[in-house]
Wavefront OBJ file of the C-alpha trace (Angstrom):
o trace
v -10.355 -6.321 -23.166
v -11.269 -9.259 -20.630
v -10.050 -11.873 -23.432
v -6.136 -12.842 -23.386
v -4.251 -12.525 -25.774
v -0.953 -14.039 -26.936
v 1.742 -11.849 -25.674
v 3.545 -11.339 -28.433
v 0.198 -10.254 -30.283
v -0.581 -6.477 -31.422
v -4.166 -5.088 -30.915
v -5.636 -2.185 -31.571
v -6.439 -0.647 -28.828
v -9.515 2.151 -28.583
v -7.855 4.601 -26.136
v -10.913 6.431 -25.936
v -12.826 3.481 -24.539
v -11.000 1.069 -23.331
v -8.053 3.228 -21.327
v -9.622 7.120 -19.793
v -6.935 8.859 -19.843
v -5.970 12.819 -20.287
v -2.955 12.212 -22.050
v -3.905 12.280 -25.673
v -2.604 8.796 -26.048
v -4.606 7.991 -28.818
v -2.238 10.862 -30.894
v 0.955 9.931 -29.744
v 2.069 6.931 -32.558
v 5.214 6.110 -30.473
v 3.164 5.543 -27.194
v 0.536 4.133 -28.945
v 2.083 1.361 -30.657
v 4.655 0.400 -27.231
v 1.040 0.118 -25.109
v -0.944 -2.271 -27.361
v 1.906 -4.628 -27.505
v 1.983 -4.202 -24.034
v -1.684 -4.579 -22.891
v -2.283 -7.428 -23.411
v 0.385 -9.446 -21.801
v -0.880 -6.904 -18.759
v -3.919 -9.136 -19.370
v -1.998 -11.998 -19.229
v -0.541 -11.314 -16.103
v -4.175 -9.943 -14.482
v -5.028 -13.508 -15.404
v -2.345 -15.886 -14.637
v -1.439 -13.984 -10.906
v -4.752 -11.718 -10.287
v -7.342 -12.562 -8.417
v -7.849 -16.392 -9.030
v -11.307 -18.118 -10.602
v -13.102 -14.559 -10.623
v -12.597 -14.269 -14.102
v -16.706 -13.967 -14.377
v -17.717 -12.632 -11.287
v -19.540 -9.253 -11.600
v -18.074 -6.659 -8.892
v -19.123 -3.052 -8.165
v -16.399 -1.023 -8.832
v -15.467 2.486 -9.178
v -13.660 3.815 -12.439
v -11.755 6.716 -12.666
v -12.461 8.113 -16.066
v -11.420 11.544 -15.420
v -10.233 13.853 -12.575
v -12.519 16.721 -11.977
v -15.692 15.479 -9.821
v -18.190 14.503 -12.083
v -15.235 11.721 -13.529
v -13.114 10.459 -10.808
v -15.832 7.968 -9.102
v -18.351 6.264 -11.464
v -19.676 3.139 -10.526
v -21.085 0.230 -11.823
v -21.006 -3.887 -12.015
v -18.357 -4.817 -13.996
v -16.260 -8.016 -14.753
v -12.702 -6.721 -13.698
v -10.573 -8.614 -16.651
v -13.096 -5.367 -18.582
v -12.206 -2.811 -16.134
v -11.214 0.202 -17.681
v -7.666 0.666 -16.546
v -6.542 4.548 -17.184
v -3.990 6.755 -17.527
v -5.138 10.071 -15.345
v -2.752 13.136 -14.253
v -3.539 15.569 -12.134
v -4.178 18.985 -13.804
v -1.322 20.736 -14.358
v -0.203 23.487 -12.746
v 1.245 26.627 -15.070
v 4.087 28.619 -13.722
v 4.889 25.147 -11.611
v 8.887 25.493 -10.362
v 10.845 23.118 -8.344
v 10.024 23.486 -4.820
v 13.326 21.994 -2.918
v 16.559 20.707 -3.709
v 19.786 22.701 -5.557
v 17.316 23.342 -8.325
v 14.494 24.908 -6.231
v 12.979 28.076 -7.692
v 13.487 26.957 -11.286
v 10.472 25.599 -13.407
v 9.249 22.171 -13.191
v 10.746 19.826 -15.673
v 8.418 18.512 -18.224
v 10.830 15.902 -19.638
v 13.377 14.018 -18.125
v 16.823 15.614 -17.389
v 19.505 13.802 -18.542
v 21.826 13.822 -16.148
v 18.870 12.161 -13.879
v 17.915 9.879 -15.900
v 19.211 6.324 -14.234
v 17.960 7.766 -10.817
v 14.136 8.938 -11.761
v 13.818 5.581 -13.961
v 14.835 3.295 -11.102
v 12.171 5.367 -8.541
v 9.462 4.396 -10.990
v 10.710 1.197 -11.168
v 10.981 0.379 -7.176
v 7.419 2.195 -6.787
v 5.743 0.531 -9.892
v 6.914 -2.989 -8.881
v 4.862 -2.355 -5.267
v 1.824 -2.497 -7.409
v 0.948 -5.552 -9.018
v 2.833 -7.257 -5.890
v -0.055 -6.567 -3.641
v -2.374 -7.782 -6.225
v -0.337 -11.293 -6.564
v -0.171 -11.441 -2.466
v -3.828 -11.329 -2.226
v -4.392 -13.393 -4.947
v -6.638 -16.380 -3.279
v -7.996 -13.961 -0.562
v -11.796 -14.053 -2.188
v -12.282 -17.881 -1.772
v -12.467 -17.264 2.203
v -14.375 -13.403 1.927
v -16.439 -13.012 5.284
v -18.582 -10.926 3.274
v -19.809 -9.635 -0.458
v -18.845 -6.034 0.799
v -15.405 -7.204 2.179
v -14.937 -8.804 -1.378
v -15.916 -6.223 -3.234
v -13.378 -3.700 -1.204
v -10.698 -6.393 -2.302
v -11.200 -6.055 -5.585
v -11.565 -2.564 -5.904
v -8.156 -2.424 -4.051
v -6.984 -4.676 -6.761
v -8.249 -2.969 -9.986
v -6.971 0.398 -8.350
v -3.168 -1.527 -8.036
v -3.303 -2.493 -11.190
v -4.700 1.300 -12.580
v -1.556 2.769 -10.718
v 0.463 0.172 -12.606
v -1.087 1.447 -15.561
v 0.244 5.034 -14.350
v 4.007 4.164 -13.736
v 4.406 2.206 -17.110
v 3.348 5.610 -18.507
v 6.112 7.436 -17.238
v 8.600 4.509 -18.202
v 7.241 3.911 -21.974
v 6.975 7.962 -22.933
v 10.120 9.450 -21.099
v 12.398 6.335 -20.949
v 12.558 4.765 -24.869
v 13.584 1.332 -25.184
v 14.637 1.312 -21.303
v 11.400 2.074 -20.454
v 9.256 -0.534 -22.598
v 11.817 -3.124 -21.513
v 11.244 -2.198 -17.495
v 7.265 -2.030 -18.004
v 7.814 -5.539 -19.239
v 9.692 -6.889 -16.652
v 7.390 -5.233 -14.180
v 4.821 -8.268 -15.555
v 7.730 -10.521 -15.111
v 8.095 -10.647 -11.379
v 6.485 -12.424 -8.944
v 5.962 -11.927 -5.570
v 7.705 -14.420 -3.019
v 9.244 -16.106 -6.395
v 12.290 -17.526 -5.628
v 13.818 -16.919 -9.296
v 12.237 -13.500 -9.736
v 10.801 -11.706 -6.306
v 9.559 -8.481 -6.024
v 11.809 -6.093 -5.143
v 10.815 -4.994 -2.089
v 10.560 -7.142 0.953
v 7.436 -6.878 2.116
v 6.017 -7.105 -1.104
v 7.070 -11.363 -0.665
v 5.640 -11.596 2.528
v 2.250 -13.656 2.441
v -1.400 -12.324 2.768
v -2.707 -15.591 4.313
v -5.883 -14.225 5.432
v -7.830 -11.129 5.834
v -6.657 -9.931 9.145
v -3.458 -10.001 7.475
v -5.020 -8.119 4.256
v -6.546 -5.138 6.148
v -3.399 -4.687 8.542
v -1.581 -4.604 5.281
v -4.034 -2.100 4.142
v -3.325 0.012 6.760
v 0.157 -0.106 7.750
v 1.104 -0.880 3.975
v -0.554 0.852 1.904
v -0.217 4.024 4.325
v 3.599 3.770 3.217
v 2.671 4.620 -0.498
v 1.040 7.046 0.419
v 3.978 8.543 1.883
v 5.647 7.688 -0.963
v 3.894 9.192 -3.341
v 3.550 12.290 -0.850
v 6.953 12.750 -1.509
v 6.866 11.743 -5.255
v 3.879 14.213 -5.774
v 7.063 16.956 -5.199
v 9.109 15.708 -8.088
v 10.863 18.538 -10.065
v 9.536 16.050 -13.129
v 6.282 17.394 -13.321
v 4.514 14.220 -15.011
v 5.335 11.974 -12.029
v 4.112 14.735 -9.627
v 0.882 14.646 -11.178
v 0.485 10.984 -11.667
v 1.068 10.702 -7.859
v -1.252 13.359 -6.768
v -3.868 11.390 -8.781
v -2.828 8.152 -7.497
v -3.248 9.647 -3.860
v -6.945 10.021 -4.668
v -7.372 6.722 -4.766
v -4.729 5.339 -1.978
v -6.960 6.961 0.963
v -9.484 4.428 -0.042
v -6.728 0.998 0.454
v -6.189 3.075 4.045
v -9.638 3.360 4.699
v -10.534 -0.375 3.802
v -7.372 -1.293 6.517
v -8.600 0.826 9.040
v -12.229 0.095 8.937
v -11.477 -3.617 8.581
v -9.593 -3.945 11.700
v -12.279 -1.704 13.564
v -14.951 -3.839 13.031
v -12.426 -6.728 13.916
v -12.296 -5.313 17.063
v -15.796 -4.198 17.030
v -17.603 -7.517 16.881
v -14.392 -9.309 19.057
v -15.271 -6.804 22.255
v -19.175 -7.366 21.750
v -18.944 -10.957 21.654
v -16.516 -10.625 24.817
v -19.370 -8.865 26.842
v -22.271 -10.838 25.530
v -20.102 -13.608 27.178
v -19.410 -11.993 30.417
v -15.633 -12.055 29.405
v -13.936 -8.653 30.911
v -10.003 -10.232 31.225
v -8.235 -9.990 28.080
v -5.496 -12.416 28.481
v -8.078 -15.242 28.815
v -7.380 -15.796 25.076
v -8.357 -19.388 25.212
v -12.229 -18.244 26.554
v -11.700 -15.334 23.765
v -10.963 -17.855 20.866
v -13.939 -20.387 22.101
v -16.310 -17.352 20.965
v -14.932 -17.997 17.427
v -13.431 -13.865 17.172
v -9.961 -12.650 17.136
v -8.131 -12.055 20.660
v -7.010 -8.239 21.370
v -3.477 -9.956 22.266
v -3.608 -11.219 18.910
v -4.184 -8.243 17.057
v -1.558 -6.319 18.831
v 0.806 -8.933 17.374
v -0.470 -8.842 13.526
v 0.191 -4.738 14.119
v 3.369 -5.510 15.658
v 4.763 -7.713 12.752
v 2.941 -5.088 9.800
v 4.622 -2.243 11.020
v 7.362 -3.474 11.305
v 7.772 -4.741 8.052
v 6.046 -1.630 6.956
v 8.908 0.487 8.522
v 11.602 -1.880 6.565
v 10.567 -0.068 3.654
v 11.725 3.313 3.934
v 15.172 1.829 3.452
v 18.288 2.733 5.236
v 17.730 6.008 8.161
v 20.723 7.358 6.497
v 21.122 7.345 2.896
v 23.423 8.739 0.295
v 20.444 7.498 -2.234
v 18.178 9.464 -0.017
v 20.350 12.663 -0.357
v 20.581 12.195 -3.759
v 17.223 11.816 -4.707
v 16.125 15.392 -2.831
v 19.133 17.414 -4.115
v 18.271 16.372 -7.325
v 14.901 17.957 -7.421
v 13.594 14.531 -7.758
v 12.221 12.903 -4.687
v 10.855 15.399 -1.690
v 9.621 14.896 1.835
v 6.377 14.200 3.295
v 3.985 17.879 2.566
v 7.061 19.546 1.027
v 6.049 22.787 0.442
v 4.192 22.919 4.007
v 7.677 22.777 5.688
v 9.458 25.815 7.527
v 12.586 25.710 5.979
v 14.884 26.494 3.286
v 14.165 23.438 1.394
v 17.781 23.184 0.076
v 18.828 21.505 3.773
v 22.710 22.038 3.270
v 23.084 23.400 6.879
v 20.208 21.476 8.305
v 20.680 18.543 10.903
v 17.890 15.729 12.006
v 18.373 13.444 15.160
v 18.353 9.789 13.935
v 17.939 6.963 16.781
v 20.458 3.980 16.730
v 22.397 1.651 19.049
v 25.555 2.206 20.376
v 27.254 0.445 23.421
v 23.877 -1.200 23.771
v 21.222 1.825 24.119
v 19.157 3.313 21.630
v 20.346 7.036 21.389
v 19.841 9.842 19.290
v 22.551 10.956 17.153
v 23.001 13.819 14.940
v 23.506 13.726 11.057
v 23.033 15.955 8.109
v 19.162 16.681 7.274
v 20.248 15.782 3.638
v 21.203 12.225 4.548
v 18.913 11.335 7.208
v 15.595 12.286 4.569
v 14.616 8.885 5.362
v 14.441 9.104 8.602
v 12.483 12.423 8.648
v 9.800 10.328 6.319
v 9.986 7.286 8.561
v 8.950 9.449 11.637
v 6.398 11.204 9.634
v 4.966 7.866 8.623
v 4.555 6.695 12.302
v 3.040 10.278 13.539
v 0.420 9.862 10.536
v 0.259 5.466 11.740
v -0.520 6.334 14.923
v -3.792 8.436 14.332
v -5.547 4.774 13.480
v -4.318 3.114 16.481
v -6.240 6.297 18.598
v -9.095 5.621 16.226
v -9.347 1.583 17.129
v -8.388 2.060 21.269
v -11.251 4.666 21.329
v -13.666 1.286 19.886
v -12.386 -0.571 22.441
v -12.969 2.156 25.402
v -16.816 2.766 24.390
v -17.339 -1.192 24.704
v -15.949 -0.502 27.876
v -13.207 -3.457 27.689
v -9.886 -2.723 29.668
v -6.946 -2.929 26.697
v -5.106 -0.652 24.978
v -2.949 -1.122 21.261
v 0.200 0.436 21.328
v 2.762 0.791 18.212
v 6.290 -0.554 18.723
v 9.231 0.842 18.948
v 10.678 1.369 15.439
v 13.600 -0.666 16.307
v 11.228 -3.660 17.048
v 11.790 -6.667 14.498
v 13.621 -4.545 11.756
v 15.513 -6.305 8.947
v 16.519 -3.142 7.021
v 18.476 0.301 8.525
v 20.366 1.074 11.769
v 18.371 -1.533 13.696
v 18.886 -4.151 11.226
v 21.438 -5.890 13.800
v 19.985 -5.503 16.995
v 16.984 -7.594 18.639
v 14.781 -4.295 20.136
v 11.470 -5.218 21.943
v 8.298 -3.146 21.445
v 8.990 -1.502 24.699
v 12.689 -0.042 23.096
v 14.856 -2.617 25.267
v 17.942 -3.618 23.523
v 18.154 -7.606 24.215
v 20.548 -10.690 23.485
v 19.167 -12.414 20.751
v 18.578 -15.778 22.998
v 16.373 -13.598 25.291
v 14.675 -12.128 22.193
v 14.078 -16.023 20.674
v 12.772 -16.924 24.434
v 10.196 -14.242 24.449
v 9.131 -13.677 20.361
v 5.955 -15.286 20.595
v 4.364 -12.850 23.366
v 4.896 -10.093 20.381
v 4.725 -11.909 16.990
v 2.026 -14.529 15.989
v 3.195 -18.135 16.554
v 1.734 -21.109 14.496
v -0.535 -21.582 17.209
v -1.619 -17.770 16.712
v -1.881 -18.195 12.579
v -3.711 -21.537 12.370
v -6.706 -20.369 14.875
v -6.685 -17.306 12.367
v -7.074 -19.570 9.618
v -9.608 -21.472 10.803
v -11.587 -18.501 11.431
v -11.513 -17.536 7.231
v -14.596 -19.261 6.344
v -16.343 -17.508 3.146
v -19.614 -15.698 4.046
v -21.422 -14.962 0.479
v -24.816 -14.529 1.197
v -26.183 -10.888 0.259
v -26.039 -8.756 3.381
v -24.605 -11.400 5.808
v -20.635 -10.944 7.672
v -18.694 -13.868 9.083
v -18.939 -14.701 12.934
v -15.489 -12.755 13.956
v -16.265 -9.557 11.570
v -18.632 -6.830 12.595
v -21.173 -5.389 9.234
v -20.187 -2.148 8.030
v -22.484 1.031 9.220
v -22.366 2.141 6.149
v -22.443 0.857 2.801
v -20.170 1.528 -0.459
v -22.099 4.467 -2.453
v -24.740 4.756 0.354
v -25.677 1.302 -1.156
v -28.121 -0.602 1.350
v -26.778 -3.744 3.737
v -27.992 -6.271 1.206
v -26.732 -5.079 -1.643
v -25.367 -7.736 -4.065
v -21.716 -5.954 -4.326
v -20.634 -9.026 -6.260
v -22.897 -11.068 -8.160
v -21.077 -14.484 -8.649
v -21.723 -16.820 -11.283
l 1 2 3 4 5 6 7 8 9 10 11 12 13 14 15 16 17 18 19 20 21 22 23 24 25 26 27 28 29 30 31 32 33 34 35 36 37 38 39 40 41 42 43 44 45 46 47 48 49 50 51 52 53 54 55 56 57 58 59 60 61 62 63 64 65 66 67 68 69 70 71 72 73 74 75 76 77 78 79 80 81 82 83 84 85 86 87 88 89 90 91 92 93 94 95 96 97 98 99 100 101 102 103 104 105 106 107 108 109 110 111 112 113 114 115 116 117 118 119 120 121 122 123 124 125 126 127 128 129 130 131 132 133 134 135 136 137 138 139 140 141 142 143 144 145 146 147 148 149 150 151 152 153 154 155 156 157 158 159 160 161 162 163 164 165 166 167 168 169 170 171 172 173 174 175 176 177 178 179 180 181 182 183 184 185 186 187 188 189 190 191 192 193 194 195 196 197 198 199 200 201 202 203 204 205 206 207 208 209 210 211 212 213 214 215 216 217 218 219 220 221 222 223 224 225 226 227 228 229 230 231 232 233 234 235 236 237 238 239 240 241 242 243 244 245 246 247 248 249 250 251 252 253 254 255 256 257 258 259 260 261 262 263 264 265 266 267 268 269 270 271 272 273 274 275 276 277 278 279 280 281 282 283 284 285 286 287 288 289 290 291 292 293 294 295 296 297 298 299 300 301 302 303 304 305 306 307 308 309 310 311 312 313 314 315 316 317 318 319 320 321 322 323 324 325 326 327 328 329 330 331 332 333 334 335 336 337 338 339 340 341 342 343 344 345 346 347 348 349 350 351 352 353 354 355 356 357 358 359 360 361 362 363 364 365 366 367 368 369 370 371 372 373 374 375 376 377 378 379 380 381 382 383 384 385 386 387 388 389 390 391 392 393 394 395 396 397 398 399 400 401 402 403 404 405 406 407 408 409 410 411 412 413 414 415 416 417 418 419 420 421 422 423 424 425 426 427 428 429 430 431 432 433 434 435 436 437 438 439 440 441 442 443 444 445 446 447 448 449 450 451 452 453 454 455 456 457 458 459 460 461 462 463 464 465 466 467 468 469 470 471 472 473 474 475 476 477 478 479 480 481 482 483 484 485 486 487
């Protein structure tokens, strides 16, 4: 599997093997034939936009091959072009109905209705393109790794991407026909931040420069698929709620590599403060002398992630939106947790905006303003990491606190799109917004000291200067453990 092939080439593929999966793929001729013309041009792609010259290197990864316990995690060195990408569902559920929308009560769809068709093919489209995006934004990331664990954690984020790819083309190539091959093709097509052919979604052409940057998108980022596929998880279409409550399994790892990346960012920048004798946070230039990242600093990377982060919930208000959960299709955030009807076609939800020049609450139908309700429930569940990194901060006993902005700040998508908001909620002209956008966003000044901080750290059990080491390892594995063994 780790050689490439042409792309127009046919290979037998050993489904049992090569691809885990609980889907009987090896007996379904159609499928079968449609996903070994299309492997290997998946190869193609892992190769020509994956991670770059680590073709060889030896990583300890875990591989779902099934999804009861003794399956979902095994793990093992492996060379990733021979990772065993699989197709895994969630068990499924007999006597399953349709928990919201005009069609609630009736059973779960096990094909594809026609009459929603266009709409559940362009979901899986818009949520399989965020996949290998992320891979091709952190593309170069390894060459400047402060550590064989923090390398290893990329990858695995990687392979897992390109697994959930794996997932989505699925759904397109057994429910969709000829629409659906041609889509999973196209899917390989894209490229992120290509001018000719970008990714879809915005944020999925911003750059991953360095690692700060990877782990804040691994929090803030990757925390919106999983609201995503929260809500996806609820289909009426019973195969995509299962492939997302699988995929789920593995997203809570991408969070957990954000959030404990930035930690021990903060960690080892508040220890080196006090070994210095350096209590005042806003001395950034003593700060940056001790070679770690600035607090200031880090409250702008979260600034400019969530923001972007929030861009992708779309419009507040949205007839898509409305569509999409009256259809049976698309749900909200822990559907079947909420007390109410589930149908919504009295409901209301307060949606903030600007008018005359102050952010105000308006009402609007529950049914439109779905995106909304997820947006809020997105920061609520955002905000539980910020607690979790001001409470490493207090025990070092530095004075600073992270806050999240308001969700007006720096928006290019939905009813802020227009309007320069600061973090504090202050509507502002856009000159006074251009005066003061470097006290909230990183300036080139803020990026290159970044930069020159991403020096590769390789050594077995050793962590660049600005990082703190993990306290514990992957698989209880011990602090020198060779997570990647590099040729």
């Amino acid at each position: 599997m780790s050689k490439s092939t042409p792309s127009d080439a046919v290979v037998e593929v050993n489904y049992d093997e090569l691809i885990p999966n609980n889907v009987d793929l090896a007996n379904d001729a159609r499928l079968k034939k449609a996903l070994e013309k299309w492997q290997p041009k998946y190869i193609d792609w892992w190769n020509e936009a994956g991670p770059v010259d680590t073709q060889g290197f030896e990583v300890y990864l875990r591989t779902a091959v099934g999804v009861d316990p003794t399956g979902w995690a095994k793990f093992g060195h492996v060379k990733m072009p021979d990772y065993r990408w699989g197709i895994l569902l969630a068990p499924k559920e007999e006597g399953r109905t349709i928990p919201f929308g005009k069609h609630k009560g009736q059973p779960a769809w096990q094909e594809v209705p026609g009459e929603y068709r266009a709409l559940l093919r362009r979901l899986l489209v818009v949520q399989g393109d965020t996949e290998p995006a992320s891979v091709e934004q952190q593309r170069y990331l390894s060459a400047t790794a402060p550590s064989l664990y923090d390398m290893r954690n990329l990858f695995q984020v990687n392979v897992e991407e390109g697994r959930h790819l794996w997932a989505i083309v699925y759904l397109l190539v057994k429910y969709f026909g000829r629409d659906g091959r041609e889509e999973a093709e196209t899917l390989l097509e894209r490229r992120s931040s290509d001018k000719d052919k970008p990714r879809i979604l915005g944020a999925f052409n911003e750059e991953t420069p360095d690692w700060l940057s990877f782990f804040m998108f691994t929090y803030f980022t990757d925390r919106d698929g999983k609201m995503q596929l929260q809500a996806l998880a609820q289909s009426g279409f019973d195969p995509l709620s299962r492939t997302c409550r699988f995929m789920l399994t593995e997203e809570a790892h991408h969070m957990f590599v954000g959030e404990n990346g930035v930690g021990r960012v903060i960690q080892r920048t508040c220890e080196a403060m006090n070994e210095a004798g350096i209590s005042d946070t806003s001395d950034i230039e003593s700060v940056r002398k001790l070679a770690v990242i600035d607090l200031p600093t880090l409250q702008k990377k979260i600034n400019f992630h969530y923001a972007v982060t929030l861009d992708l919930f779309g419009a507040e208000v949205s007839t898509n939106g409305a569509a999409a959960f009256t259809a049976g299709i698309k749900g909200r955030f822990r559907e079947t947790k909420l007390n109410d009807d589930h149908v919504l076609t009295a409901d209301t939800y307060m949606v903030a905006r600007v008018v005359d020049g102050e952010i105000v609450e308006e009402e609007e139908t529950a049914l439109s303003a779905i995106n909304a309700r997820l947006l809020d429930d997105y920061i609520k569940d955002a905000s539980g990491g910020i607690d979790r990194w001001n409470k490493i901060i207090r025990k070092t006993g530095i004075k600073f606190e992270f806050t999240l902005a308001h969700k007006g700040f720096n928006r290019r998508i939905g009813e802020f799109a227009e309007h320069f908001i600061s973090p504090d909620g202050e509507v502002l002209g856009e000159e006074q917004w251009h005066a003061t956008r470097d006290q909230w966003l990183c300036s080139g000044i803020d990026d290159s000291y970044i930069q020159s901080l991403m020096q590769p750290c390789l050594k077995k059990g050793q962590y660049a200067g600005w990082i703190a080491e993990p306290r514990v390892g992957i698989n209880d594995q011990p602090g020198d453990f060779e997570y990647v063994r590099i040729d």
